[in-house]
N, C-alpha and C positions, 0 to 999 in steps of 0.2 A: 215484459223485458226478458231475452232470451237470450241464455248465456251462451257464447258462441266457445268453439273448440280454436286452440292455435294451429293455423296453417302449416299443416305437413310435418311441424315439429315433435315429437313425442314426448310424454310423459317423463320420459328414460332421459333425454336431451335435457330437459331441464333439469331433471337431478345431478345431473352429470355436470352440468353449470354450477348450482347451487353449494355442490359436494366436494367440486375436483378442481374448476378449474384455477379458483383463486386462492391464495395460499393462508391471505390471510383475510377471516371476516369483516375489518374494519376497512376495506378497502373501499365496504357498498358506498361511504358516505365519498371518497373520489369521485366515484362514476359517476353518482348522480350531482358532485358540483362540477363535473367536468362536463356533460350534456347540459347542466343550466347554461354553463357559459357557453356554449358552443351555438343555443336557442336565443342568447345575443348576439354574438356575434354574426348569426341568420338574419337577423332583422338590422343589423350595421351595413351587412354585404346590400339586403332591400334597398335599401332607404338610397345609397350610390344610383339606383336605377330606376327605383321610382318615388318622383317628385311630392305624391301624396304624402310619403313621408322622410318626417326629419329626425336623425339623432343624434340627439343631445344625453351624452356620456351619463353625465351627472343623474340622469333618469334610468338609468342599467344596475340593477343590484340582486345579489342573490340572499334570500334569506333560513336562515334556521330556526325552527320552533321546535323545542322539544318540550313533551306535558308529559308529566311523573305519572300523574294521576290516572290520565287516560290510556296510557303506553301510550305515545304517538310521539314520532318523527317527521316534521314538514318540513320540506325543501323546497323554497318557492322563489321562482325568477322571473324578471320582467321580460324576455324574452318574444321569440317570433309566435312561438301557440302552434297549437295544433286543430286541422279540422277533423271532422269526423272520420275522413277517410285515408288520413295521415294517424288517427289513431288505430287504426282496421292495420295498416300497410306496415306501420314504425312500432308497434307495440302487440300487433297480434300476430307476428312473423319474428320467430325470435331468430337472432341475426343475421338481422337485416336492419342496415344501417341506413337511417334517414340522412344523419350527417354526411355521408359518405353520398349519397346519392346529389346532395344537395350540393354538393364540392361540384360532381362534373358535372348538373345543369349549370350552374354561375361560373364555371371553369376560373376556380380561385386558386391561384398559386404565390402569392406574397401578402406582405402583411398580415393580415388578422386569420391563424391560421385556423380551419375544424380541427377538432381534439379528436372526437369520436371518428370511429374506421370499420368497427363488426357490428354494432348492433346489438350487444351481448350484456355491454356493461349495467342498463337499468336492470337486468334481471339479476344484478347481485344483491337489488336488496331481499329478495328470496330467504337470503342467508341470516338475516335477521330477522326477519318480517312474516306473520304468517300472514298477513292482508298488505297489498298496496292498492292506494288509492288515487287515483290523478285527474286533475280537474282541468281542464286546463281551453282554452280560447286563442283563436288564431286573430293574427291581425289580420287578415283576410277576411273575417266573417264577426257577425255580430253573436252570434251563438255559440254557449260555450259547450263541455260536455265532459262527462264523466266517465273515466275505465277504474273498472273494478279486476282486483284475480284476487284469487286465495293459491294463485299457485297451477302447478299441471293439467289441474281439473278444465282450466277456460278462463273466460273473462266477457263481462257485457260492460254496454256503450249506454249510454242514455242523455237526454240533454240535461242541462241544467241550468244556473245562473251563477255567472262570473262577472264584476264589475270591468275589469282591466283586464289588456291581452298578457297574456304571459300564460307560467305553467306550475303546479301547485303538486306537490306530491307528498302521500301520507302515507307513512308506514305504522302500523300495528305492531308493535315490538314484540316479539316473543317470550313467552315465561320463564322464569329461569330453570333451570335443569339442575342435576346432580352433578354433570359434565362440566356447563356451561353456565357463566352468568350473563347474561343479556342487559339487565342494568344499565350498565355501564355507556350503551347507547343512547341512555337521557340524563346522561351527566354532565353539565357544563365544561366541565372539567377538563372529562374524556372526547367531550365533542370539538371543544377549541385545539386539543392538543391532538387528534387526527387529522382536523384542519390547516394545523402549523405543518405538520408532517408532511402531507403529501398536497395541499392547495394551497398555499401560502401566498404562492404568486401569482395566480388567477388573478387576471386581468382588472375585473371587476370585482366592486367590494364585497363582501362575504358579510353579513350582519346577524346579532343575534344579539338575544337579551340575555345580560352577564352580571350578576350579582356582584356590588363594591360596596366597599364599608365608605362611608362619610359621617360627617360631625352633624349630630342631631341641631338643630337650629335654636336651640335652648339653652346647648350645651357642648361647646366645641369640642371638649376633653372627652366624652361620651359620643361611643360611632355607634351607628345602625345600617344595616344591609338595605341597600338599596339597589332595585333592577335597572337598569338603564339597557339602551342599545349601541352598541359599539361593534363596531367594526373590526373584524380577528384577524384581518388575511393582511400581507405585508402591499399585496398588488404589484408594485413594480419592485422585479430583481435586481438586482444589485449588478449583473451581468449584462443586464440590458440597457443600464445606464453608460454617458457619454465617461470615459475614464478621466476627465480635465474635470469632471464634473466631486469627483471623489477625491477626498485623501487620506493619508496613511493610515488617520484613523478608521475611519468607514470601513476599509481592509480587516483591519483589528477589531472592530465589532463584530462584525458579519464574523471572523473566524471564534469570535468568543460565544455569539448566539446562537451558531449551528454545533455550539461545543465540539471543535476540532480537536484542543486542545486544551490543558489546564496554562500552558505555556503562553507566551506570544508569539508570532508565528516571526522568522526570520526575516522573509523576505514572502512575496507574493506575484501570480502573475494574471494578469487579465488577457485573456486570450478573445478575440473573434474572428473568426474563421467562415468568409462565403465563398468556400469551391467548389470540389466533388460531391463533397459531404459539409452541412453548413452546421457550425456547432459558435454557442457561445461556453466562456470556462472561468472558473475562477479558483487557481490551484495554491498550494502555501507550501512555502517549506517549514515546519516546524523546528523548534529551538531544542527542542529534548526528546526524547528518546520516552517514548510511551513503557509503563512499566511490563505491561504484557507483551513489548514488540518481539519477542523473541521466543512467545511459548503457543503453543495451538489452538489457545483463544483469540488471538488478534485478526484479524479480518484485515487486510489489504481491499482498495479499494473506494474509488469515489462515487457520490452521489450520480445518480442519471436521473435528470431530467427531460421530459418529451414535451416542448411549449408550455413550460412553465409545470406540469405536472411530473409530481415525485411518480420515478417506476422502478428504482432500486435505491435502496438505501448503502450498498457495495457493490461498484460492478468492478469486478478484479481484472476482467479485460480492457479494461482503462487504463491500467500502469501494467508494465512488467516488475518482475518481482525484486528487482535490484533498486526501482524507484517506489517501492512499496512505504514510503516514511511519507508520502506528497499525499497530501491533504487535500479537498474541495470537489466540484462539482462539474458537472458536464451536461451541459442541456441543449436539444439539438432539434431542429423540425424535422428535421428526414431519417429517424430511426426506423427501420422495419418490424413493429412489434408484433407479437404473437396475441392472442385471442383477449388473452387476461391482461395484457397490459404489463407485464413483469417479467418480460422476457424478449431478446429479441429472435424471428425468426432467422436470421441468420448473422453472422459477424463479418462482412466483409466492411460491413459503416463502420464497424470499432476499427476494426483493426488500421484503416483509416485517422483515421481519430486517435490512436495510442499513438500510431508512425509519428503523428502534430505532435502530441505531447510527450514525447521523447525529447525530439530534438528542441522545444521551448525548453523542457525543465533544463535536459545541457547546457543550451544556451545561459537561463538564470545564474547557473552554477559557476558555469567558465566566468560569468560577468562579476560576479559576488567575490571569486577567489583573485581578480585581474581587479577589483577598486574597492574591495572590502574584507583584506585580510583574516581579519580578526572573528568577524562573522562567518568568514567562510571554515576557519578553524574550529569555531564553535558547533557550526555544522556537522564538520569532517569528525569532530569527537565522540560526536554521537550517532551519527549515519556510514563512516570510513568503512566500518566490518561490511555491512551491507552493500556498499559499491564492490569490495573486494569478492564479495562472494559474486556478484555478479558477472566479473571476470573470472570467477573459477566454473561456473555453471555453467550449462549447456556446450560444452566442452569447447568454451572460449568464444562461444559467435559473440559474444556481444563485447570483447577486448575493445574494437576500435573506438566504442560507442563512451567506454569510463577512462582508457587509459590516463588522459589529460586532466581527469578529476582524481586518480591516488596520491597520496601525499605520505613519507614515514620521517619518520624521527633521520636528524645526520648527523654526524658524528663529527663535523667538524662546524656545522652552523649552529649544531644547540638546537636546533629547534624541529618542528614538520615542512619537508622539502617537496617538492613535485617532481617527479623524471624530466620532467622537463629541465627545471633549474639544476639537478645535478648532472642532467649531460654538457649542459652549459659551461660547467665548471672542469669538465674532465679535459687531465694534461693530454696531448696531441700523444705521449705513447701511451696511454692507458688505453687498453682493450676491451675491458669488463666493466659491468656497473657491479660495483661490490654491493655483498649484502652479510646480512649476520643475524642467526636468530636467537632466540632467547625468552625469557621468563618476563625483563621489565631490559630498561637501556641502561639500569645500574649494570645490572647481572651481566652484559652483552659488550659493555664498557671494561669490564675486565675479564673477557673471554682470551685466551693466549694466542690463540689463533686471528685475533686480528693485528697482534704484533706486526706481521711482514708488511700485511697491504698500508697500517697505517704509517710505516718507515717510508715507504716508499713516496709520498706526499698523498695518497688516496684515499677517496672521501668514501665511507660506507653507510648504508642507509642500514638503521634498527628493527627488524622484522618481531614484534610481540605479541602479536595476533596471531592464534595458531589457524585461519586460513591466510597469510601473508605466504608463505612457502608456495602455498597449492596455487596460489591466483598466478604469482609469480613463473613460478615451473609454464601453464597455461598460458601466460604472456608471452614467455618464450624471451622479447628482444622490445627495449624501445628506440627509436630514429636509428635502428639497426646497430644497435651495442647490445650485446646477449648482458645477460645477466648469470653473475657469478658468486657461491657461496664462499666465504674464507674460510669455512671446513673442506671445501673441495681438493681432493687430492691433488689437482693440476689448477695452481692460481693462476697461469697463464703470465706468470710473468719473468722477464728476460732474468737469467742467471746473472748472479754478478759472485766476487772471490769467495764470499762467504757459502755460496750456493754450493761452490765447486769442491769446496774443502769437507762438507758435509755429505755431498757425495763419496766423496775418496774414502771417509770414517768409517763409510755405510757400508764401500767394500771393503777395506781394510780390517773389518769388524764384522763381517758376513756371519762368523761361524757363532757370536755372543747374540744374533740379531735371529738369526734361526733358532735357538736354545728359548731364547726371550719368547719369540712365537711358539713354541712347543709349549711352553708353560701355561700362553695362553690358548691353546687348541677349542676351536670351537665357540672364544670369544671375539675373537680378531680374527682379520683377514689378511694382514701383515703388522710387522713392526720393524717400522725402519728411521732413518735420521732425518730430524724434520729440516725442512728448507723455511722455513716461517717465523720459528720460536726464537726468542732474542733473550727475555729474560728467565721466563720460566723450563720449568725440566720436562715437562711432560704436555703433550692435547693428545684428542683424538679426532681423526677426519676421517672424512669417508668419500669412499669409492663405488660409482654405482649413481644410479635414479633416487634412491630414498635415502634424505639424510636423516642425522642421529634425530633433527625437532619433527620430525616425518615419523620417526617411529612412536616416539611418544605421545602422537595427537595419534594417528592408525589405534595406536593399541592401547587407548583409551575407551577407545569405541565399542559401541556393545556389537555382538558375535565376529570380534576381531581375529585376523589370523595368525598371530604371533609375527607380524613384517618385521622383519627384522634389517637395519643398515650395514653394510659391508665396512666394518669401523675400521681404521688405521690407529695403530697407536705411533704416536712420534714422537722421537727420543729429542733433547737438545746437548748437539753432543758437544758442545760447549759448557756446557752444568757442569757443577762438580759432583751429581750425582752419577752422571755418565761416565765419568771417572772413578768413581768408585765401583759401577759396573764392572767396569775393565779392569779395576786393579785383582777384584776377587775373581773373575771368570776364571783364571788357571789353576787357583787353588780353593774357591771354596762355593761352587755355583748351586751349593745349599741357599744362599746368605743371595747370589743374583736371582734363586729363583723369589725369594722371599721380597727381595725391592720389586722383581718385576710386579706381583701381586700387590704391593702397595702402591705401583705406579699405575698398573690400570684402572683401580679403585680412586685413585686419585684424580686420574682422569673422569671417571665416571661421575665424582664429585662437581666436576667443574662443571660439566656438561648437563646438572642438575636429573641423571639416571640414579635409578636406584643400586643399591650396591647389592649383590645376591646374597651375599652374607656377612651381617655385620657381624655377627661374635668375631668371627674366623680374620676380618679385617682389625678389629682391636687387639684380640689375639697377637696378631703379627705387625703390632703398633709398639706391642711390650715388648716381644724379641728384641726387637731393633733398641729400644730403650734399655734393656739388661746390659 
C-alpha cells in the first residue's frame, strides 16, 4: 500500500485550512453532517433517473458514534458512497468539491438542495483529529474502500469490506493540550448541543446513542442510566412549514427554545420570499427590553441559515440598527458563501434581504399600533428610544421609513399620541406642532412657558427622552407643519391685546430692561417682556438652534464643548414682581439688581439648570427676607 501525496495542494494549504480558515473548531462536526446529507440527497437526485433504484426516505439517516475509550468520532450516512476514483478526485484534491461537481452534471436547481460548494469542509476535521478514516462504498459498485491521512503528509486507498452503500468516517481525537481540551468532542453532551446549533434541521435524522435515566424494572422509584438511540435533530424547520399549519403557540416555543428571549415575544412574522433572492424568515418582536440592550455587550442581529445549516449565529446586516430589538432567523438557498461557510462573499443578497425585512417589520408595526393599541404601546415603551434614534442617525435618511411609528405623551389626551393623530386634531389656524421638553410630563406640565400655547386651545406633545429634541430638529416637519418648541423665542403665533400691551412695557421700560441685561452679562442674551407667561413672573426661552434641554444632554457628554443656548430671560409684566421692578428702578436699582439675580436663578430652577452659586443665591434669599 503506497501512500500517495495530495494533488498540487501543499502542506502549507492545509495548515492554512486547519489553522485560519474556520473560526471556530466545532464547526468540523457541520461539515461533515453537512456532506452526509448532501451524500443523500445524491442518491435522492439517482434514484429520479435511474429505475434500478428506489428511495424510500425512512432508509436515509445519519449517525454519531463517539468511544471515550478509543478517542474516536464516527460519522456515518446511508448515502450515495464513493468509488475508488471519486475517493482519488473528492478527497485527494483538497478543494475540490464533488458536491459541486455533482450539481452541474444532474443540473439541479429546486427542491433538494447540495450544501456543500469548495470542497474544503471534510478537511476541517483536521482541527480535531490527528487521523481520519473513511470507509466508505458507492452504490455504483460492489467494492468498498478505505482512505486513510494523518494530515499534509498524504493519504492511501486500499479496498476493504463494507456491508451497505453509504459512507463511514472516523476521527482520532486529539489529546488534550495545556491550551486546549479536545474531550469535549466525545461528550454526548457537547456533541448533541453542536448538533442543535448548527444541524438541527438537516433534513434527515441525525441519530446517536444518548444516555437516559429510567425506572429499574424491580423498582419504579429507583432509576438507572440507560443507552438508547434517539434521534437529536429537529429535521423540519419551523420556517419551512405551511403557516395554517402552526399556531401562536408553535410561534412562542420556537421563540422560547432558540432562547430569544426570557419574555414572550409580542407579535411574530413568517415571511417567505421566492424572487431575486429566495429566503424563508421567522422574525419576533419582543415584549421587553433585553437588559444589556443598550451597553456594548448586546450583539444586534439574526440568525442565518443556508438550507437549513447554521452560518451565523448574528448577522447584523439583517436589520438596521434602529430595528436592532427584532429577533429570529433568516435561512436562504442563494447566499454567496465564502470558503468556511461563515461568511458571505459579498452582501448584495443581504442587503436584498434587509430592504424585505425592513418594510415587513413596518409593516407588523403599523398593523400592531392600527388593531392593537395596547400592544403596540407596550412595544413603543421599551423600543420608542431606539426608533427615535433611528431618525436622528445617519443624518435623517431613514425619517421617512419611522416617522408614522413615533408616538409622545399629549397634553391634552393624557396619554402617547402619533403625529399622525395630533395633526388630525390641529385648529385650521394653528401653524406649529407644539412641543416641550423636560425631565418626566409632571415637570413639563408645569413648565411656564407652555402657558400661551395652552391658552390658545393647542395641544403640545411631551419630549422626556433626551434624543426627542435631536430626532425632532432631524425631522424637521410632519404632512408639512414644522415643528415648534414653547421655549422658542418666536411661537408663531398671531398677536392678540395682551401681546400688544407687553410690547409697549418692553418699550416703555427699555432703559430697566437694558440694566436687567447688564446685570445679567454673559448669562443672557436678552431680557425682555414675555408674550406667553399668564401666571407666573419669570421663564427662560431661547434664541438660536440649541435649546436650553440641548445643552444639558450636549454637555453631559464626555469631551463636551461647553454649548451653550442663547437664553432669553422673560419678565411677566403683569406680575407684581415686575411692579416692584419698576417701582425701585429710579431710587434704588441695588434692590432691582438683587430681584434680577433671584429671578434668573429662579428661572434656572424651573428649567431644572444648575444654579452657579448656590451660597450667593440663599445669600440674596435673606436680603429680601430682612
Amino acid at each position: 500500500m503506497t501512500k500517495k501525496q495530495f494533488e498540487a495542494e501543499s502542506k502549507k494549504l492545509l495548515e492554512l485550512m486547519v489553522n485560519s480558515i474556520y473560526s471556530q473548531r466545532e464547526v468540523f462536526l457541520r461539515e461533515l453532517i453537512s456532506n452526509a446529507s448532501d451524500a443523500i440527497d445524491k442518491i435522492y437526485y439517482k434514484a429520479l433517473t435511474d429505475d434500478r433504484l428506489t428511495f424510500d426516505k425512512d432508509n436515509y439517516y445519519i449517525k454519531i458514534d463517539a468511544n471515550k475509550d478509543n478517542r474516536t468520532l464516527t460519522i456515518t450516512d446511508t448515502g450515495i458512497g464513493m468509488t475508488k476514483e471519486e475517493l482519488e478526485s473528492n478527497l485527494g484534491t483538497i478543494a475540490k468539491s464533488g458536491s459541486q461537481a455533482f450539481k452541474h452534471e444532474n443540473e439541479i436547481k429546486d427542491g433538494y438542495d447540495i450544501i456543500g460548494q469548495f470542497g474544503v469542509g471534510f478537511y476541517a476535521a483536521f482541527m480535531v483529529a490527528d487521523e481520519v478514516t473513511v470507509v466508505t462504498r458507492s452504490v455504483d459498485g460492489d467494492q468498498a474502500y478505505k482512505w486513510q491521512s494523518t494530515g499534509a503528509d498524504g493519504y492511501t486507498i486500499e479496498p476493504t469490506e463494507k456491508d451497505i452503500v453509504g459512507t463511514e468516517i472516523t476521527l482520532t481525537i486529539k489529546e488534550n493540550t495545556e491550551e486546549e481540551s479536545y474531550d469535549e468532542y466525545l461528550d454526548e453532551n457537547r456533541l448533541q448541543s453542536i448538533v442543535k446549533k448548527y444541524s438541527d434541521f438537516i433534513r434527515y435524522p441525525i441519530k446517536m446513542n444518548v444516555t437516559v435515566q429510567k425506572p429499574k424494572d424491580d423498582d419504579e422509584k429507583e432509576l438507572e442510566d440507560v443507552v438508547e438511540e434517539q434521534t437529536i435533530n429537529s429535521m423540519v424547520p419551523i420556517w419551512k412549514k405551511n403557516k395554517t399549519e402552526l399556531t401562536a403557540e408553535d410561534y412562542e416555543n420556537f421563540y422560547t427554545e432558540k432562547r430569544y428571549g426570557f419574555d414572550k415575544p409580542l407579535t411574530h412574522l413568517h415571511i417567505n420570499v421566492d424572487g431575486a433572492v429566495r429566503y424563508n424568515a421567522i422574525l419576533y418582536i419582543p415584549e421587553n427590553m433585553p437588559f444589556d440592550y443598550y451597553s456594548k455587550e448586546y450583539e444586534k442581529g439574526l440568525e442565518l441559515y443556508s438550507n437549513g445549516v447554521l452560518i451565523m449565529d448574528k448577522c447584523a446586516d439583517l436589520l438596521p440598527d434602529y430595528f436592532s430589538f427584532v429577533k429570529g432567523l433568516v435561512d436562504s438557498e442563494d447566499l454567496s458563501l465564502n470558503i468556511s461557510r461563515e461568511m458571505l462573499q459579498h452582501n448584495r443578497q443581504l442587503k436584498l434581504i434587509e430592504k424585505n425585512i425592513v418594510k415587513k417589520v413596518k409593516a407588523e408595526l403599523k398593523k400592531l399600533l392600527k388593531n392593537d393599541r395596547e400592544k403596540y404601546e407596550t412595544f413603543y415603551n421599551a423600543f420608542g428610544r431606539q426608533l427615535k434614534y433611528g431618525v436622528y442617525s445617519d443624518f435623517g435618511q431613514n425619517k421617512d421609513v419611522l416617522q408614522d411609528l413615533l408616538m409622545f405623551y399629549s397634553s391634552s389626551e393624557k396619554k402617547l399620541v402619533t403625529l399622525e393623530e395630533y395633526v388630525s386634531r390641529m385648529p385650521e389656524n394653528q401653524k406649529y406642532i407644539y412641543y416641550a421638553t423636560g425631565e418626566s410630563n409632571e415637570r413639563i406640565e408645569k413648565l411656564p412657558q407652555t402657558e400661551m400655547v395652552l391658552d390658545k386651545g393647542y395641544e403640545i406633545l411631551y419630549f422626556t427622552d433626551e434624543v426627542d429634541e435631536f430626532a425632532i430638529r432631524m425631522l424637521m416637519n410632519y404632512d408639512e407643519k414644522e415643528f415648534k418648541s414653547v421655549s422658542s423665542g418666536d411661537l408663531g403665533i398671531e398677536e392678540d391685546d395682551k401681546d400688544k400691551e407687553a410690547k409697549a412695557e418692553e418699550k416703555d421700560n427699555k432703559e430697566l430692561f437694558d440694566h436687567m441685561k447688564s446685570v445679567l452679562s454673559g448669562k443672557v442674551k436678552d431680557v425682555r417682556a414675555s408674550q406667553r407667561l399668564k401666571s407666573h413672573p419669570v421663564c427662560l426661552s431661547t434664541d438660536g438652534e440649541v435649546s436650553i434641554e440641548m445643552e444639558k444632554i450636549l454637555n453631559q457628554m464626555p469631551d463636551n464643548q461647553n454649548i451653550k443656548a442663547d437664553k432669553v430671560l422673560e419678565i411677566n409684566v403683569d406680575h407684581e414682581v415686575f411692579q416692584s421692578l419698576k417701582a425701585n428702578f429710579d431710587h434704588d436699582k441695588q434692590k432691582v439688581e438683587l430681584y434680577t439675580q433671584l429671578l434668573y436663578n429662579q428661572a434656572l430652577l424651573i428649567e431644572g439648570l444648575p444654579i452657579t452659586d448656590p451660597v450667593e443665591f440663599t445669600n440674596d434669599i435673606c436680603k429680601v427676607m430682612v
